[in-house]
C-alpha positions in Angstrom: 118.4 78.3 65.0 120.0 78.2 61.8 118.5 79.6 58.8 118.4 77.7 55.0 118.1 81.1 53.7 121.5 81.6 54.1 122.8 80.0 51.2 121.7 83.1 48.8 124.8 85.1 50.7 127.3 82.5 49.0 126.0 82.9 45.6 126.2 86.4 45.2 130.1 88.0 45.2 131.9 88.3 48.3 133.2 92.1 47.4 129.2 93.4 46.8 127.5 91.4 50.0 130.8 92.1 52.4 129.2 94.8 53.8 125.6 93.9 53.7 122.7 94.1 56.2 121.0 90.9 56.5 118.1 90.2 58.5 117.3 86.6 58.3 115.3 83.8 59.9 114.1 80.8 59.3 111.2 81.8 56.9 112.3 85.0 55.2 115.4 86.8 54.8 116.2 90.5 54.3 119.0 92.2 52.4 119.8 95.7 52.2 123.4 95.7 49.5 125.3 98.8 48.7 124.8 97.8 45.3 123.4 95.7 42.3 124.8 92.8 41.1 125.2 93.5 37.3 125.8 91.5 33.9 125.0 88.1 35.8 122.1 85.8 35.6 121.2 84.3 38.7 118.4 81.3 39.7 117.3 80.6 42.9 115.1 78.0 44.4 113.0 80.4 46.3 110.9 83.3 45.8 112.2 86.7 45.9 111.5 89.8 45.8 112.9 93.6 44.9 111.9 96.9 46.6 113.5 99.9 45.2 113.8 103.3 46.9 115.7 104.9 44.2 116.5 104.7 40.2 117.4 101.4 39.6 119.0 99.6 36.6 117.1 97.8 34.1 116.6 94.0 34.5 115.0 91.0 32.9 113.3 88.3 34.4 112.5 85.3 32.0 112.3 86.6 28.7 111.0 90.2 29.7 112.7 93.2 30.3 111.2 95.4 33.1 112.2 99.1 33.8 112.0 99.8 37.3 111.5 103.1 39.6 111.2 104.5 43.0 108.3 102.5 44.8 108.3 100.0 42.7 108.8 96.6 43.3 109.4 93.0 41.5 109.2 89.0 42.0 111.4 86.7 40.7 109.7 83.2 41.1 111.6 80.1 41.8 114.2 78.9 39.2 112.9 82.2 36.9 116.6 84.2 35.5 117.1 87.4 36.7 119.9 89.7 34.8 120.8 92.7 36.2 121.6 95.0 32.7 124.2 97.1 33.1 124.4 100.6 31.9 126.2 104.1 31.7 124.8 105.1 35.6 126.6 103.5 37.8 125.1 105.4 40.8 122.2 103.6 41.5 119.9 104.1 44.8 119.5 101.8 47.7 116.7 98.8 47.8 116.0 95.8 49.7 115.9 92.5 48.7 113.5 89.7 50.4 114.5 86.1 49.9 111.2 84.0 51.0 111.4 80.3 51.9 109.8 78.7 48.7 107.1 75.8 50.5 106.0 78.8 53.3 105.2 81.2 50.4 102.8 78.8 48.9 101.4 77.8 52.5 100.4 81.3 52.2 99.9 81.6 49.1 97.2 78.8 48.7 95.3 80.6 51.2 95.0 83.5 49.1 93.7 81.4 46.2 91.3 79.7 48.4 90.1 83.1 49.4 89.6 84.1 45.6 88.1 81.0 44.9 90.9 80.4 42.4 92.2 77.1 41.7 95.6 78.0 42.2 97.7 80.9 43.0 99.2 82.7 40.4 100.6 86.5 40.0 98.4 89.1 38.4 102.1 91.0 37.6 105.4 90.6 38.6 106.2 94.4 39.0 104.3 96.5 41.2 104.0 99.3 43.7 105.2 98.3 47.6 103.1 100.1 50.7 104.3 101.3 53.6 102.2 99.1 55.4 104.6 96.4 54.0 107.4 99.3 55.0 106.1 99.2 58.8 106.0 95.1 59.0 109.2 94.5 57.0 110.5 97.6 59.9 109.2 95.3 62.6 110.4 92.2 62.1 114.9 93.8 61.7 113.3 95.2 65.1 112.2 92.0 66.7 115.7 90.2 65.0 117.9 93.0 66.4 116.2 93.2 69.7 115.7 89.4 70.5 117.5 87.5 68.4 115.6 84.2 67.4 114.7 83.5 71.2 110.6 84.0 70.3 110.5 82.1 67.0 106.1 82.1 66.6 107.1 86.3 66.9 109.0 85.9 63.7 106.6 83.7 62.1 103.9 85.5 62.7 105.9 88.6 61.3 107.0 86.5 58.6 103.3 85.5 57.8 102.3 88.8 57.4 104.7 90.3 55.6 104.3 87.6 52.7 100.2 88.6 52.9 101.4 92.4 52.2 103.9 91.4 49.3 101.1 89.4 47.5 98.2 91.9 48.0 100.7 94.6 46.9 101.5 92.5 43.8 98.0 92.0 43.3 96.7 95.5 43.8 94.2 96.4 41.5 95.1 99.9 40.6 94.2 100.3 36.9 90.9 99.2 37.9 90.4 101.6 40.2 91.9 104.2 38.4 89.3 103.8 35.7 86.5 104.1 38.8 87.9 107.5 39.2 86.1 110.7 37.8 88.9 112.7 36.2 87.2 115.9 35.0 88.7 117.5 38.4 92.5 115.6 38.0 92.9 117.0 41.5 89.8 115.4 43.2 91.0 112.4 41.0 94.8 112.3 42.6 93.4 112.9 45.6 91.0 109.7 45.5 94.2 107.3 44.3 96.4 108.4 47.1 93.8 107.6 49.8 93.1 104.1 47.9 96.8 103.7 48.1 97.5 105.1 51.4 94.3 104.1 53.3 96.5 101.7 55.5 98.3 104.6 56.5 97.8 107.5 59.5 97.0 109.7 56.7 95.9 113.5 57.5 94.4 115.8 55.2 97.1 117.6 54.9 99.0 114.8 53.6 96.7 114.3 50.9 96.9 118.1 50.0 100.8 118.0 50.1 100.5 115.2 47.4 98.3 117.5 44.9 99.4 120.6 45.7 96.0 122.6 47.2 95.0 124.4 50.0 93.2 122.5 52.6 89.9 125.2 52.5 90.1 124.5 48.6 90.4 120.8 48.5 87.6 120.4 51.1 85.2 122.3 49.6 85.8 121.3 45.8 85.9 117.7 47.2 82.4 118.0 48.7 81.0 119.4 45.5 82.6 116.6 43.0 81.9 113.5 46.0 79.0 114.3 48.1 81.3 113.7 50.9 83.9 115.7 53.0 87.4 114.1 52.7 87.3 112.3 55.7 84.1 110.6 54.9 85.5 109.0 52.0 88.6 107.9 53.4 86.2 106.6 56.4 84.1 104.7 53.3 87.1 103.2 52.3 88.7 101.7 55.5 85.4 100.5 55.7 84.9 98.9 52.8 88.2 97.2 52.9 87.6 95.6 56.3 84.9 94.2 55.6 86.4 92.3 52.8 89.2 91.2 55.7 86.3 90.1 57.8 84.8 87.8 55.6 88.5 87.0 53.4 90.8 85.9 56.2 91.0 85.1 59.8 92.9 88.3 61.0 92.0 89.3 64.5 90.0 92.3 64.9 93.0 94.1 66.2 95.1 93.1 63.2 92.2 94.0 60.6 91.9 97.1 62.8 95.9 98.0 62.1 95.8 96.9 58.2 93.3 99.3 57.6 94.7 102.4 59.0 92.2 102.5 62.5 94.2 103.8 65.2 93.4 100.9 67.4 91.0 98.1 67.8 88.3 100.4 69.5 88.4 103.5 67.1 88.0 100.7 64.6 84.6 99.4 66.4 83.0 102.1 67.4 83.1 103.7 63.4 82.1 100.0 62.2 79.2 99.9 64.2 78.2 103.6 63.6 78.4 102.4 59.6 76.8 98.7 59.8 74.9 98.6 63.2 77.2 95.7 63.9 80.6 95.1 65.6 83.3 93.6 63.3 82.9 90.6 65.9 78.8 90.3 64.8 79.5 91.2 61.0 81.8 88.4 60.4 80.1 85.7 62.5 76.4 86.7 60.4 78.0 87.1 57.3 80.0 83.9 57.5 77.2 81.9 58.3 75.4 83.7 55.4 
C-alpha cells in the first residue's frame, strides 16, 4: 500500500532527508531528520506538526515569529509558510516531524468540535507543550510499521486516529487556566500540582513528582496534606478521575482505552477506583449520564 504522504520527502533537499527515518502510512507520516531545513519557505497541503527535544532555531509561520524549546511543539496548517531562520548555532537538537493526511485530520477534527459544541474546529494556539502519552502512541505506531509492515492496515488507523486526538488535546491544553487555579503561596505544592495535571496520563510515582521540585518525599507529603486536605495520591487519584469522566461522556473511547489515557494501570484498577469514587462503573456512568 502506497502512501500520498510521500511526496513531502521530494520537496525537502536530497542531502538533509538522505539519511532520514521515516515512518509512514497511509494517514500520517513520521520524520526524524538530522537537521533543519533553514532560510527556505515551504507550503504544504497537509497539516503538520513539529516536536522538539532539544534547542531549536527560530521559525515563522504566517506572519508570526515563534521561538521554540525543549517540549515544545508547533502546527503548521495547510498552505500556512513555514521559514526556518537561520542563526549563529548551528548545532541544533533532534525533533520529529508529523505530516498528517489533510481530509483525515478534519475527520477527526470535526469530532472534537462536535464534542465542544463548537461550530467548527479551530486551534486555541499553534505552539504548545507535547505529552508523553503522545510520546508512547507516536512510539507504537514505528513499532507496529517496523514489526508488520502495512499487513494490518485498521492497526495503523487506529494508531493513526489516536495519535491525531493527542496532538489536538495537547494543542489545546488549557494550562494558563489551570495555572491560575493553582494556590502559589507554597510555589512547591504549586509545581507539584502542574506536573500531576500535566503528567496525570503518565505511571507517575511520588517520587517522580519530588524529583521535579526538588523535596523530600516525608516533606512533600506532609506539607501537601496541610496546603490540599489531601495526601498526594488522593489528588492525583481526583484528577484521573475527573478527566475520565469527561472521556466518558466526550468521546466513544472504550473503557480500556479511557482506562490507558488517564494513567490507570489497566481496565480493572481503573473500575474498581471509579466505582469506589461514583458508586458507578465507567460502563453505568456513561450510559446514565448520556441519557441524562
Amino acid at each position: 500500500m502506497g502512501s500520498e504522504l510521500d511526496y513531502f520527502l521530494d520537496i525537502i533537499p536530497s542531502d538533509m532527508y538522505a539519511k532520514t527515518k521515516a515512518t509512514i502510512c497511509r494517514h500520517i507520516a513520521i520524520f526524524e531528520p538530522e537537521r533543519y531545513a533553514l532560510g527556505e519557505l515551504f507550503r504544504v497541503d497537509d497539516y503538520h506538526f513539529v516536536l522538539f527535544f532539544a534547542g531549536a532555531p527560530a521559525m515563522r509561520i504566517g506572519d508570526v515569529e515563534y521561538r521554540v524549546k525543549k517540549g515544545d511543539m508547533v502546527v503548521v496548517q495547510p498552505w500556512e509558510g513555514v521559514y526556518g531562520i537561520p542563526g549563529k548555532n548551528e548545532k541544533y537538537g533532534k525533533y520529529l516531524h508529523i505530516a498528517i493526511k489533510k481530509d483525515f485530520f478534519l475527520e477527526i477534527a470535526k469530532e472534537v468540535a462536535e464534542a465542544a459544541k463548537e461550530r467548527e474546529f479551530r486551534f486555541k494556539r499553534v505552539q504548545g507543550r507535547y505529552s508523553n502519552q503522545l510520546l508512547d502512541l507516536i512510539g507504537e505506531f514505528q513499532r507496529e510499521l517496523m514489526n508488520y509492515g502495512q499487513s494490518f492496515p485498521s492497526m495503523l488507523k487506529s494508531l493513526s486516529i489516536q495519535i491525531v486526538f493527542q496532538l489536538i488535546r495537547d494543542l489545546r491544553a488549557e494550562h494558563k487556566e489551570q495555572e491560575e487555579e493553582i494556590d502559589w503561596d507554597n510555589p512547591y505544592i504549586g509545581k507539584a500540582i502542574l506536573f500531576m495535571r500535566n503528567h496525570y496520563q503518565t505511571n507517575i510515582s511520588i517520587k517522580d513528582i519530588c524529583d521535579s521540585i526538588y523535596l523530600s518525599r516525608y516533606h512533600f507529603k506532609r506539607i501537601f496534606k496541610e496546603y490540599t486536605g489531601r495526601t498526594p495520591h488522593r489528588y492525583l487519584m481526583d484528577i484521573r478521575l475527573e478527566k475520565a469522566k469527561e472521556l466518558l461522556l466526550s468521546n466513544k473511547n472504550s473503557i480500556e482505552e479511557i482506562a490507558r489515557m488517564c494513567g490507570f494501570v489497566n481496565a480493572g484498577h481503573f473500575t474498581v477506583a471509579f466505582k469506589r469514587d461514583t458508586k458507578l462503573t465507567p460502563s453505568e456512568y456513561r450510559k446514565i449520564h448520556s441519557m441524562k
